[in-house]
PDBQT receptor file of N, H, CA, C and O in Angstrom, charges set to zero:
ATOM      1  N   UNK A   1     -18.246  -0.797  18.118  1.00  0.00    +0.000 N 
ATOM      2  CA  UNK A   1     -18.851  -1.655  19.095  1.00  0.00    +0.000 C 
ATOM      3  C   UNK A   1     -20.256  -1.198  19.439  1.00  0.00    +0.000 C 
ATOM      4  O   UNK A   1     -21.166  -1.976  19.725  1.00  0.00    +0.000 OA
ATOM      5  N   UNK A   2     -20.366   0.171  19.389  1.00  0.00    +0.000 N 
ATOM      6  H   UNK A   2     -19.626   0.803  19.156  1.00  0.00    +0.000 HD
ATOM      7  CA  UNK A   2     -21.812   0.599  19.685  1.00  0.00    +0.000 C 
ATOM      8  C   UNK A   2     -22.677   0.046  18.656  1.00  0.00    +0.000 C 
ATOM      9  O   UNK A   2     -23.800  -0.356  18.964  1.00  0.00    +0.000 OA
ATOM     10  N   UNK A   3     -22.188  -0.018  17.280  1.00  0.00    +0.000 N 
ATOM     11  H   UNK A   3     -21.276   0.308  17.031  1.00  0.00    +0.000 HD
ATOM     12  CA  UNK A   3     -23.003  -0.820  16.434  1.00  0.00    +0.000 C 
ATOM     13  C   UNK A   3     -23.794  -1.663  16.311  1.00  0.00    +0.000 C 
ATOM     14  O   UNK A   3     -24.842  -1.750  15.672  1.00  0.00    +0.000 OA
ATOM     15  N   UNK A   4     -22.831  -2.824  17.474  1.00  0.00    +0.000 N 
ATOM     16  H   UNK A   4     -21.980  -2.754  17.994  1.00  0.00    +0.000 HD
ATOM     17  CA  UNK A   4     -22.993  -3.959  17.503  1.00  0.00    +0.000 C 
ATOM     18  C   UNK A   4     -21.974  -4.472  16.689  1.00  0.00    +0.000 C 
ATOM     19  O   UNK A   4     -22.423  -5.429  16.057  1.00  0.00    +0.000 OA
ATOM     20  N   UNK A   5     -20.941  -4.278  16.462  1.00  0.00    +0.000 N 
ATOM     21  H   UNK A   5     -20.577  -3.501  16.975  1.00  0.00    +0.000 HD
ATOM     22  CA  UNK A   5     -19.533  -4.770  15.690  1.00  0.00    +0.000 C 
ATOM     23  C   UNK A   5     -18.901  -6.190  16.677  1.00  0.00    +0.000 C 
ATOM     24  O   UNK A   5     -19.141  -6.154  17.884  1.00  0.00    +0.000 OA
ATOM     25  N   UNK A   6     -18.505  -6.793  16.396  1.00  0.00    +0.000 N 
ATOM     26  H   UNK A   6     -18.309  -6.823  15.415  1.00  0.00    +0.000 HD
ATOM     27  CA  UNK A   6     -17.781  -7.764  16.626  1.00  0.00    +0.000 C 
ATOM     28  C   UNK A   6     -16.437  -7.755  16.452  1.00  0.00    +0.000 C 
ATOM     29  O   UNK A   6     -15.959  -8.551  15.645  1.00  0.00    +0.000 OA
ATOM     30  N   UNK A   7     -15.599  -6.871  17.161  1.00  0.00    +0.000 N 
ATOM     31  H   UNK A   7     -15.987  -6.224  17.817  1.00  0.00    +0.000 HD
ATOM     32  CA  UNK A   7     -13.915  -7.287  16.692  1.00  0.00    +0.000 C 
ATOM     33  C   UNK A   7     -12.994  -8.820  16.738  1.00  0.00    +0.000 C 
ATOM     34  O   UNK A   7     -13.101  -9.600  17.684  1.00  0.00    +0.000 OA
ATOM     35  N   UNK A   8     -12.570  -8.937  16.177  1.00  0.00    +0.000 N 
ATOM     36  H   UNK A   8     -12.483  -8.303  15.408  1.00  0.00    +0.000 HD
ATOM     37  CA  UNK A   8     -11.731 -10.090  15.889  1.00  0.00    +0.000 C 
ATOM     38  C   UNK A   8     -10.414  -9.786  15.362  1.00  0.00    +0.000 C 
ATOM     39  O   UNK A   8     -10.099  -9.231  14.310  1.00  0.00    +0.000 OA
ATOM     40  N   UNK A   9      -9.416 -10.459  16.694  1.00  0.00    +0.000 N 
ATOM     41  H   UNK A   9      -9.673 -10.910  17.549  1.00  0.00    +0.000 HD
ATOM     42  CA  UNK A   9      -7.830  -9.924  16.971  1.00  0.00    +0.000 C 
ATOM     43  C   UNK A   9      -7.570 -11.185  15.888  1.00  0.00    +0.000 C 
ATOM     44  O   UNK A   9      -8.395 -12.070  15.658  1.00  0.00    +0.000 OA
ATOM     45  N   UNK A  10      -6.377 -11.082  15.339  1.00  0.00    +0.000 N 
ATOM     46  H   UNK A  10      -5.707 -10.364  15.526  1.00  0.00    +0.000 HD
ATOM     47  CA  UNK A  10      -5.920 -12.150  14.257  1.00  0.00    +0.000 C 
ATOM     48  C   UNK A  10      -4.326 -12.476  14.827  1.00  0.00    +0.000 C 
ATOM     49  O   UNK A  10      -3.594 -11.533  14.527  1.00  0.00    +0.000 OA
ATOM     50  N   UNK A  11      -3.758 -13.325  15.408  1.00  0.00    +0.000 N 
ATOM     51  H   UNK A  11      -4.352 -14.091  15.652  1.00  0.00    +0.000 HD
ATOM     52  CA  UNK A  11      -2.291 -13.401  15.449  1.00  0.00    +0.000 C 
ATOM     53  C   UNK A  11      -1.377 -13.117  14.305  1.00  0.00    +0.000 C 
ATOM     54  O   UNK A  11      -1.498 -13.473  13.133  1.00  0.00    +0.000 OA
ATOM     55  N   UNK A  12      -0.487 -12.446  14.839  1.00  0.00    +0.000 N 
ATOM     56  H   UNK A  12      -0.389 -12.157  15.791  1.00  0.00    +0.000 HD
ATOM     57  CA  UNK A  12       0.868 -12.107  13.819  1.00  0.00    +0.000 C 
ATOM     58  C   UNK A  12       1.970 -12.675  14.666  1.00  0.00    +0.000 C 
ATOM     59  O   UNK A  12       2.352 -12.216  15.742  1.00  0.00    +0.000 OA
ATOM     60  N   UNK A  13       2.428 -13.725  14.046  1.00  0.00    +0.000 N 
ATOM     61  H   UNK A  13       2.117 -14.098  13.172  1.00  0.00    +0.000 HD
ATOM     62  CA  UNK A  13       3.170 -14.449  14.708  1.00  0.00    +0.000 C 
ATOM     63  C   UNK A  13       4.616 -14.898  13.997  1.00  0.00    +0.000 C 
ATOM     64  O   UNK A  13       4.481 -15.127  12.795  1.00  0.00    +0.000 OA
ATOM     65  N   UNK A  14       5.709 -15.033  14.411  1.00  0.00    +0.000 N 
ATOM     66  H   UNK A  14       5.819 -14.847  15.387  1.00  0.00    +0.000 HD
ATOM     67  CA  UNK A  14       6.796 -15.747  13.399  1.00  0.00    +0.000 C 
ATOM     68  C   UNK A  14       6.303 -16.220  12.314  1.00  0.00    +0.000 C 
ATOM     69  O   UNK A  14       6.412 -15.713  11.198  1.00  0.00    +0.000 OA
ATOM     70  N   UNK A  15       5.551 -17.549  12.692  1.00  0.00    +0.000 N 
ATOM     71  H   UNK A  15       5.463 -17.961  13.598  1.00  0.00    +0.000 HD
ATOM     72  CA  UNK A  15       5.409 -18.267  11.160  1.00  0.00    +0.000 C 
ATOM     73  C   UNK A  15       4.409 -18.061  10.462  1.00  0.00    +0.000 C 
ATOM     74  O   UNK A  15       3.768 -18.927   9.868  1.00  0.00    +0.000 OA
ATOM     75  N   UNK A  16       4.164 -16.725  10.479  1.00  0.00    +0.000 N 
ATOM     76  H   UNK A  16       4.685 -16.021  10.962  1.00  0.00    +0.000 HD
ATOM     77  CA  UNK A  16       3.383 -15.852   9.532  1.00  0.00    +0.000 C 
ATOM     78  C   UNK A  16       4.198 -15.078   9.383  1.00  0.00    +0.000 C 
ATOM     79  O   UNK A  16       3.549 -14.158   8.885  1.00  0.00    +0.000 OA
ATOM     80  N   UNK A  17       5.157 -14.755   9.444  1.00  0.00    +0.000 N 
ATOM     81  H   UNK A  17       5.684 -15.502   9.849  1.00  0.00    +0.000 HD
ATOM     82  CA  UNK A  17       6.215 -13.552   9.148  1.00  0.00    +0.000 C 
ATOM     83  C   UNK A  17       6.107 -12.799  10.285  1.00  0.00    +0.000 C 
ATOM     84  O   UNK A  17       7.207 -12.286  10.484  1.00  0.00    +0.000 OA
ATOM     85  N   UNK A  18       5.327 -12.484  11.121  1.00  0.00    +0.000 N 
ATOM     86  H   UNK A  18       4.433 -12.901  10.959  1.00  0.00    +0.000 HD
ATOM     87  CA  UNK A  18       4.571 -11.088  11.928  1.00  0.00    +0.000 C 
ATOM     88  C   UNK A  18       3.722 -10.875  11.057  1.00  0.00    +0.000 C 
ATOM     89  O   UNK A  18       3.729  -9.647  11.146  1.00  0.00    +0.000 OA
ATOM     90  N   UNK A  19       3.018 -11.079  10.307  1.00  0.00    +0.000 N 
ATOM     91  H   UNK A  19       3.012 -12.076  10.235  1.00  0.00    +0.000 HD
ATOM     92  CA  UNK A  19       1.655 -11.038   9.785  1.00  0.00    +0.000 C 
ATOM     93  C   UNK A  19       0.674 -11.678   9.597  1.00  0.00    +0.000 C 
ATOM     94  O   UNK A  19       0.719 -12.898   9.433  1.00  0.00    +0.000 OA
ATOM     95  N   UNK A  20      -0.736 -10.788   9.578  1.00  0.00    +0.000 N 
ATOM     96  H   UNK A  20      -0.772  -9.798   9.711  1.00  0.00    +0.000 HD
ATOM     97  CA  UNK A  20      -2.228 -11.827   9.920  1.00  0.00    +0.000 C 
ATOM     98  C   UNK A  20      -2.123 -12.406   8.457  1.00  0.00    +0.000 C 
ATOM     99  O   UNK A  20      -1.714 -11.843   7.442  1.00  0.00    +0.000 OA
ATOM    100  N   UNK A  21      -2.648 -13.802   8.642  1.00  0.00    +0.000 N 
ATOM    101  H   UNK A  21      -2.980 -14.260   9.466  1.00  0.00    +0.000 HD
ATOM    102  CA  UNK A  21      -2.894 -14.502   7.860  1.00  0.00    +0.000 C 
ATOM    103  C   UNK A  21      -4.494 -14.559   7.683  1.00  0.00    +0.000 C 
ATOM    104  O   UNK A  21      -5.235 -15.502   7.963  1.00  0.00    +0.000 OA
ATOM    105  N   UNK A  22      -4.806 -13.398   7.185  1.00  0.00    +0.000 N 
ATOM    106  H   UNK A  22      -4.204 -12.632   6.958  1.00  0.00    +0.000 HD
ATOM    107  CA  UNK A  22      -6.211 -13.411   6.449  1.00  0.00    +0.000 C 
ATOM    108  C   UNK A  22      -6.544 -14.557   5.564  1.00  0.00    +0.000 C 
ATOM    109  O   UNK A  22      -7.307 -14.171   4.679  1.00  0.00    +0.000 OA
ATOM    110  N   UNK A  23      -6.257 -15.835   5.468  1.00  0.00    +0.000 N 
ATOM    111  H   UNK A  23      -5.637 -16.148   6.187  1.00  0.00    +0.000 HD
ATOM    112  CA  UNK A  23      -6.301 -16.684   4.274  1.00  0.00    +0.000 C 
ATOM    113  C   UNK A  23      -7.097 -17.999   5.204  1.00  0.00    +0.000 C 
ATOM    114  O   UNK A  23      -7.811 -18.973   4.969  1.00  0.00    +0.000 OA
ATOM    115  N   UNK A  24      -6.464 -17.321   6.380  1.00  0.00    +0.000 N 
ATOM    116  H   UNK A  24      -5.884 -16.529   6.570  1.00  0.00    +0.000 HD
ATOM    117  CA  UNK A  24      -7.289 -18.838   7.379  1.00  0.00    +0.000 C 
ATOM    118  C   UNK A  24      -8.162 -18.479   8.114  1.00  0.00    +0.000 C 
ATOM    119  O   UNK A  24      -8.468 -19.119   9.120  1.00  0.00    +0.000 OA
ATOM    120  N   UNK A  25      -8.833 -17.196   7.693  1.00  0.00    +0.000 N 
ATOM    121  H   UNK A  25      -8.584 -16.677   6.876  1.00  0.00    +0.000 HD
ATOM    122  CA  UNK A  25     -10.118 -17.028   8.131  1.00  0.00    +0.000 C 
ATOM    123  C   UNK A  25     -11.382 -17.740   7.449  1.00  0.00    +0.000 C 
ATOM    124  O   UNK A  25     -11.683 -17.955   6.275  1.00  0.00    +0.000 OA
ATOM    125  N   UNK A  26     -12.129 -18.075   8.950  1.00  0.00    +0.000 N 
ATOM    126  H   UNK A  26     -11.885 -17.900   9.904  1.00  0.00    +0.000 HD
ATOM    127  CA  UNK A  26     -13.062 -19.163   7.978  1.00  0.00    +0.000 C 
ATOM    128  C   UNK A  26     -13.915 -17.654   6.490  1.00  0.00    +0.000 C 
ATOM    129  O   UNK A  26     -13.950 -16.429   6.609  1.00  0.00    +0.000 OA
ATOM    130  N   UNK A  27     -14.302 -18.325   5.603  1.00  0.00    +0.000 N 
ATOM    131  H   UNK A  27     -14.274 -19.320   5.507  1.00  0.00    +0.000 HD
ATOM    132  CA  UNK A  27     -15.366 -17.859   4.729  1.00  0.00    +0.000 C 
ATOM    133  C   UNK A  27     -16.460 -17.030   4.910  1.00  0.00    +0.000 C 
ATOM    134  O   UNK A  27     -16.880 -16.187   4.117  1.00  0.00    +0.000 OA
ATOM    135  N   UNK A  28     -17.049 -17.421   6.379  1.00  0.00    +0.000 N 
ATOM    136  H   UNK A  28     -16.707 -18.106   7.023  1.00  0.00    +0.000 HD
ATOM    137  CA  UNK A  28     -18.212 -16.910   6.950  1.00  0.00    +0.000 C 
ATOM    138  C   UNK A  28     -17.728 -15.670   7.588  1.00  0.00    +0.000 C 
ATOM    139  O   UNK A  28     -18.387 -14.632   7.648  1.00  0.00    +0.000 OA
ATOM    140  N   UNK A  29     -16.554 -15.834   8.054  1.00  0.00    +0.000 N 
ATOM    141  H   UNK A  29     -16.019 -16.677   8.005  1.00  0.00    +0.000 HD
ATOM    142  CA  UNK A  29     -16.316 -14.727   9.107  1.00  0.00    +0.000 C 
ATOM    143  C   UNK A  29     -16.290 -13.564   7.781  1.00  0.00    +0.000 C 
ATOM    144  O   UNK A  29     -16.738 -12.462   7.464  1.00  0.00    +0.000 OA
ATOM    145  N   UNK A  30     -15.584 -14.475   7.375  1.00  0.00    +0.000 N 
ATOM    146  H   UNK A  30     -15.221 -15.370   7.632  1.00  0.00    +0.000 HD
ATOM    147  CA  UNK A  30     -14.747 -12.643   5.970  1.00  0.00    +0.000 C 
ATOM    148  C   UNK A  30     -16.184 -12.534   5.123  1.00  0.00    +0.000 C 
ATOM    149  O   UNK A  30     -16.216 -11.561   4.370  1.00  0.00    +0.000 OA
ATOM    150  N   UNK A  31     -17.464 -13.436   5.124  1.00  0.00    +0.000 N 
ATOM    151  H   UNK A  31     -17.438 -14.226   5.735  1.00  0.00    +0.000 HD
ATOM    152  CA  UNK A  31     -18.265 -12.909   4.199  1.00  0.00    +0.000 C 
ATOM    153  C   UNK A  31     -19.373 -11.536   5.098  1.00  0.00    +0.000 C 
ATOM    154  O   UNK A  31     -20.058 -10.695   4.516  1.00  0.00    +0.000 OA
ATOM    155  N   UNK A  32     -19.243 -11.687   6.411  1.00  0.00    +0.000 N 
ATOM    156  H   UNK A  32     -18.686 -12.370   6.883  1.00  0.00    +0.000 HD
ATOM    157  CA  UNK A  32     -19.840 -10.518   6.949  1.00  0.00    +0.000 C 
ATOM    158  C   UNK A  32     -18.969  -9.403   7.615  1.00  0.00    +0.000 C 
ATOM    159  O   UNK A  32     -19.273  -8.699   8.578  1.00  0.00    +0.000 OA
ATOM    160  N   UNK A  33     -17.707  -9.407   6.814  1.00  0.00    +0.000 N 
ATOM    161  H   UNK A  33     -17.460  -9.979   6.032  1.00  0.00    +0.000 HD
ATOM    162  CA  UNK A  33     -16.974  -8.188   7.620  1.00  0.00    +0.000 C 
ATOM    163  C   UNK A  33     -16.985  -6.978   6.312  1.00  0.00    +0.000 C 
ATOM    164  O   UNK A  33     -17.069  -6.910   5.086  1.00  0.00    +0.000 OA
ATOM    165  N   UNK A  34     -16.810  -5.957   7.748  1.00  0.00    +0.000 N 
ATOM    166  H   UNK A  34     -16.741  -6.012   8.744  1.00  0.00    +0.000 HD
ATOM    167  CA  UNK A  34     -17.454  -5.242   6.652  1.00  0.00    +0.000 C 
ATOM    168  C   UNK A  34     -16.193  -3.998   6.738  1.00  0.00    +0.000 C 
ATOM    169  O   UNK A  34     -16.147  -3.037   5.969  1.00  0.00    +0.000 OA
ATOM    170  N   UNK A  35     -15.134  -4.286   7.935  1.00  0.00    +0.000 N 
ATOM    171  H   UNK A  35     -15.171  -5.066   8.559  1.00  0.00    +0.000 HD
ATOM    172  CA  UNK A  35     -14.458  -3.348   7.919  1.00  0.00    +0.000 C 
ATOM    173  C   UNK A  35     -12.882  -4.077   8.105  1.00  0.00    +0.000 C 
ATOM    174  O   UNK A  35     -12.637  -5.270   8.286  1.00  0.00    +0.000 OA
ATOM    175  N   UNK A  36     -11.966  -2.980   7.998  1.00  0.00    +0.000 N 
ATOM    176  H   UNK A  36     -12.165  -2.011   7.851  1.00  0.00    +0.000 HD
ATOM    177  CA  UNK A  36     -10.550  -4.286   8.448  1.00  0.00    +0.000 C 
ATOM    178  C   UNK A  36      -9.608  -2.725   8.896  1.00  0.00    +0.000 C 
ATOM    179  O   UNK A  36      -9.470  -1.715   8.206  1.00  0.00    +0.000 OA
ATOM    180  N   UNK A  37      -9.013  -3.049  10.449  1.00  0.00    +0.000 N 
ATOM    181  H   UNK A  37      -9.126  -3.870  11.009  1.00  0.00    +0.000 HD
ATOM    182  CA  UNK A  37      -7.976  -1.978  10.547  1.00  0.00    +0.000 C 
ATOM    183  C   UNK A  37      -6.882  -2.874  10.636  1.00  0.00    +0.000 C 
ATOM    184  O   UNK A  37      -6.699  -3.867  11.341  1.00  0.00    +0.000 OA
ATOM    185  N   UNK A  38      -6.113  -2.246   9.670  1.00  0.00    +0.000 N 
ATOM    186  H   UNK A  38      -6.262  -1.439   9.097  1.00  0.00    +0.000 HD
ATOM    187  CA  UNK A  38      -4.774  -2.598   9.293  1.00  0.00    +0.000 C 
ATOM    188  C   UNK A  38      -3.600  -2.155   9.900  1.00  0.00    +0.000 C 
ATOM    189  O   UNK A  38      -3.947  -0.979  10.012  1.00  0.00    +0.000 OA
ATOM    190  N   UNK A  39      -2.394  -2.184  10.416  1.00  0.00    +0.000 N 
ATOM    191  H   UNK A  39      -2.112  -3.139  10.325  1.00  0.00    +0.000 HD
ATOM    192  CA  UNK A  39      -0.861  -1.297  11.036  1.00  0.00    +0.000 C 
ATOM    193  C   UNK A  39      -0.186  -2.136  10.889  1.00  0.00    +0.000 C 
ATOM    194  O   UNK A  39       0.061  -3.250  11.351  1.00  0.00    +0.000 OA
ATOM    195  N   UNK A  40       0.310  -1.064   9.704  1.00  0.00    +0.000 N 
ATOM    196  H   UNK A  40       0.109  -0.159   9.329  1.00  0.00    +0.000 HD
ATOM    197  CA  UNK A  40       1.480  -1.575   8.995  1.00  0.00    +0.000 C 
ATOM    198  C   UNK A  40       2.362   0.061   9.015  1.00  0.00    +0.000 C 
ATOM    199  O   UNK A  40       1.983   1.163   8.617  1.00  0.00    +0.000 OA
ATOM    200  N   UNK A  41       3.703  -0.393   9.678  1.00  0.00    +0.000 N 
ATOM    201  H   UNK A  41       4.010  -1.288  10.001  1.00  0.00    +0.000 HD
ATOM    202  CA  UNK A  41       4.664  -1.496   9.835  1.00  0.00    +0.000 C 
ATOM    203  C   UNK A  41       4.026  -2.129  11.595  1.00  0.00    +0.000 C 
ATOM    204  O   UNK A  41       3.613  -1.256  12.359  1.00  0.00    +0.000 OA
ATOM    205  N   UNK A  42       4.009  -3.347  11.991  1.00  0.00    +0.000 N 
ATOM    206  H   UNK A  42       4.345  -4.056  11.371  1.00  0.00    +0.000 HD
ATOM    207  CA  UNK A  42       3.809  -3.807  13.539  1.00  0.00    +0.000 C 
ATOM    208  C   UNK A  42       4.488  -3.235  13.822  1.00  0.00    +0.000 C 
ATOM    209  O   UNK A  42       5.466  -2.789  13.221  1.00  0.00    +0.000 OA
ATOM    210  N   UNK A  43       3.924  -3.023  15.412  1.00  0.00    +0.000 N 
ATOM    211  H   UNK A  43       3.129  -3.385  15.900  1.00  0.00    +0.000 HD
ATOM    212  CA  UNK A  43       5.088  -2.698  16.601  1.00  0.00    +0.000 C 
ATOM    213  C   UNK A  43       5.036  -3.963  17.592  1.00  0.00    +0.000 C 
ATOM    214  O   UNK A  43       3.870  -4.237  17.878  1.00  0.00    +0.000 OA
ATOM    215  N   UNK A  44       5.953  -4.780  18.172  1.00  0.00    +0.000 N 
ATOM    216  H   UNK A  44       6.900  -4.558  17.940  1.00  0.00    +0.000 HD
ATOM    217  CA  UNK A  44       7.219  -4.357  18.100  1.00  0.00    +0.000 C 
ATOM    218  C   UNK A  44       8.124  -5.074  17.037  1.00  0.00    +0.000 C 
ATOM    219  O   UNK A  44       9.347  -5.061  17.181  1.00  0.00    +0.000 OA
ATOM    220  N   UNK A  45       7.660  -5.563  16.203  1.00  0.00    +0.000 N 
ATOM    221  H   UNK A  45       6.667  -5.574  16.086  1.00  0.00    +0.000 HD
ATOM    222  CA  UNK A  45       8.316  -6.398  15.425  1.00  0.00    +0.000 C 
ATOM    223  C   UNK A  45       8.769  -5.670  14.368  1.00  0.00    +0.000 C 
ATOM    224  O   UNK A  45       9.916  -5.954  14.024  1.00  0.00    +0.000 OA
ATOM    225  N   UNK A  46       8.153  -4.717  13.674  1.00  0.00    +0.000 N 
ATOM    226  H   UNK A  46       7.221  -4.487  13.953  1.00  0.00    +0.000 HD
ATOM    227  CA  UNK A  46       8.374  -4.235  12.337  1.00  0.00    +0.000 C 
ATOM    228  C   UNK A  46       8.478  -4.854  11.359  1.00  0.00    +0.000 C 
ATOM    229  O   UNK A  46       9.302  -4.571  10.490  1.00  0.00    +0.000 OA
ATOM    230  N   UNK A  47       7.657  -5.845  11.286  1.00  0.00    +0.000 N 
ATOM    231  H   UNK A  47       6.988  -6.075  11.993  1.00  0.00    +0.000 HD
ATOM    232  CA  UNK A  47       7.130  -6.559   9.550  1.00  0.00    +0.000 C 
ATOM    233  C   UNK A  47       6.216  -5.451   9.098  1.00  0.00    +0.000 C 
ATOM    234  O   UNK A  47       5.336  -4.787   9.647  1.00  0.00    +0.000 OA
ATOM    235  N   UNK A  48       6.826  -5.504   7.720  1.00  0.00    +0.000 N 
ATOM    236  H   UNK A  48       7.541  -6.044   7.274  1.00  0.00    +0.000 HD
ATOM    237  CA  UNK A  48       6.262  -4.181   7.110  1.00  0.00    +0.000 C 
ATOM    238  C   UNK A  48       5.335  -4.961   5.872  1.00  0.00    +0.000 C 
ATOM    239  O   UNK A  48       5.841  -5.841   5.175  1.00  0.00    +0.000 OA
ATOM    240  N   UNK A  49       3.916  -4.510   5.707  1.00  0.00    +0.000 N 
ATOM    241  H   UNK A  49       3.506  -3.796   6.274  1.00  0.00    +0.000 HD
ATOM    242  CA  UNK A  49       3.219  -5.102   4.285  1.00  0.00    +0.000 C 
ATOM    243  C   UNK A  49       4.235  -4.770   3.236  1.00  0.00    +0.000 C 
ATOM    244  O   UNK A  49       5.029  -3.831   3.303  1.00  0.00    +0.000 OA
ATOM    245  N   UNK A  50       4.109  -5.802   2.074  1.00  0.00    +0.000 N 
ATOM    246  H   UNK A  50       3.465  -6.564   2.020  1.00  0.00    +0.000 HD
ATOM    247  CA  UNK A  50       4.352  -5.217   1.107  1.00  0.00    +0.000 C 
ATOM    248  C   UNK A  50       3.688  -5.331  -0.028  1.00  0.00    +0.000 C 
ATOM    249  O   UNK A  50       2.852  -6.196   0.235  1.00  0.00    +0.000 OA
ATOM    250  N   UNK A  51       3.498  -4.939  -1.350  1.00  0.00    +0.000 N 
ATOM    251  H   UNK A  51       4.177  -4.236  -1.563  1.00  0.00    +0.000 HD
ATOM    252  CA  UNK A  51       2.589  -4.576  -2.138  1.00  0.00    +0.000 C 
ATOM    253  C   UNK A  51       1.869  -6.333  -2.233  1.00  0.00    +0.000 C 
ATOM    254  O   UNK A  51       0.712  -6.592  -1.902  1.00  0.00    +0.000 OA
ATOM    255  N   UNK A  52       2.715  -7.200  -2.674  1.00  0.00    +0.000 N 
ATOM    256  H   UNK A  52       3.655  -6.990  -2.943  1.00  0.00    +0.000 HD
ATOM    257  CA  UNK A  52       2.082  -8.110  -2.919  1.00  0.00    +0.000 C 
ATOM    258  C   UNK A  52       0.667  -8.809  -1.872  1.00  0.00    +0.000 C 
ATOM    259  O   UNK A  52      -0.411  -9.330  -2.160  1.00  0.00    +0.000 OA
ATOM    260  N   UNK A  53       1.370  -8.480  -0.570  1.00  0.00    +0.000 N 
ATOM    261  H   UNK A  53       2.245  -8.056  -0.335  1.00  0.00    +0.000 HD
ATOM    262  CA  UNK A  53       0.934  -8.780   0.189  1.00  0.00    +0.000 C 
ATOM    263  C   UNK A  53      -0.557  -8.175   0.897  1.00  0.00    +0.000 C 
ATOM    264  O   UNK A  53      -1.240  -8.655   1.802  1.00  0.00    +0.000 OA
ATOM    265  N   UNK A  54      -0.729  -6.993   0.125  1.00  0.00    +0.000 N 
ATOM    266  H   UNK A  54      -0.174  -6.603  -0.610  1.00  0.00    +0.000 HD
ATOM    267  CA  UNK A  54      -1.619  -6.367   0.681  1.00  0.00    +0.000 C 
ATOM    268  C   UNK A  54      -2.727  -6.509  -0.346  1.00  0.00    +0.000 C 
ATOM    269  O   UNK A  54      -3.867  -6.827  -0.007  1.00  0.00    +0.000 OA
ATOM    270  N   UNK A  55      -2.274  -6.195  -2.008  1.00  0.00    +0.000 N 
ATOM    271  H   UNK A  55      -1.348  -5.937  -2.283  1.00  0.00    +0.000 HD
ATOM    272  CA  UNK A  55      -3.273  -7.445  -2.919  1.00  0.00    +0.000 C 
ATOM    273  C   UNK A  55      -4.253  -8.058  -2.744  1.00  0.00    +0.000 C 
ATOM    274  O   UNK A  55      -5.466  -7.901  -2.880  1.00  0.00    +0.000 OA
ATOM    275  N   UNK A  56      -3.202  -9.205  -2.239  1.00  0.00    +0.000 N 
ATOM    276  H   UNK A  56      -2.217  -9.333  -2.128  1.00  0.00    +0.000 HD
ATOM    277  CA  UNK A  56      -4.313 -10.540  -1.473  1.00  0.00    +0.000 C 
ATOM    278  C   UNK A  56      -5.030 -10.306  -0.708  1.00  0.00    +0.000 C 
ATOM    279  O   UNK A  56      -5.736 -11.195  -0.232  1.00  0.00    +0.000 OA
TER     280      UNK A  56
């Protein structure tokens, strides 16, 4: 943030499994990011990535 970073929370929700759906981020957003923190397995849900999923 001291950067000047911009965070952006992503829902993990049921009908995403409990996981962000990086796929419906607009284009613009994902063409200036430059970083991504990931936790995997969630708490409190415990959807866990799995290989395929992390791939994409």
């Amino acid at each position: 943030l001291a950067a000047g970073a911009e965070p952006v929370y992503i829902a993990a929700t049921r009908e995403t499994g409990f996981m962000p759906d990086f796929e419906a981020l607009p284009d613009e957003l994902l063409a200036r990011t430059a970083m991504i923190y990931f936790c995997s397995p969630a708490n409190p849900q415990g959807a866990v990535a799995d290989m395929d999923y992390l791939k994409r």
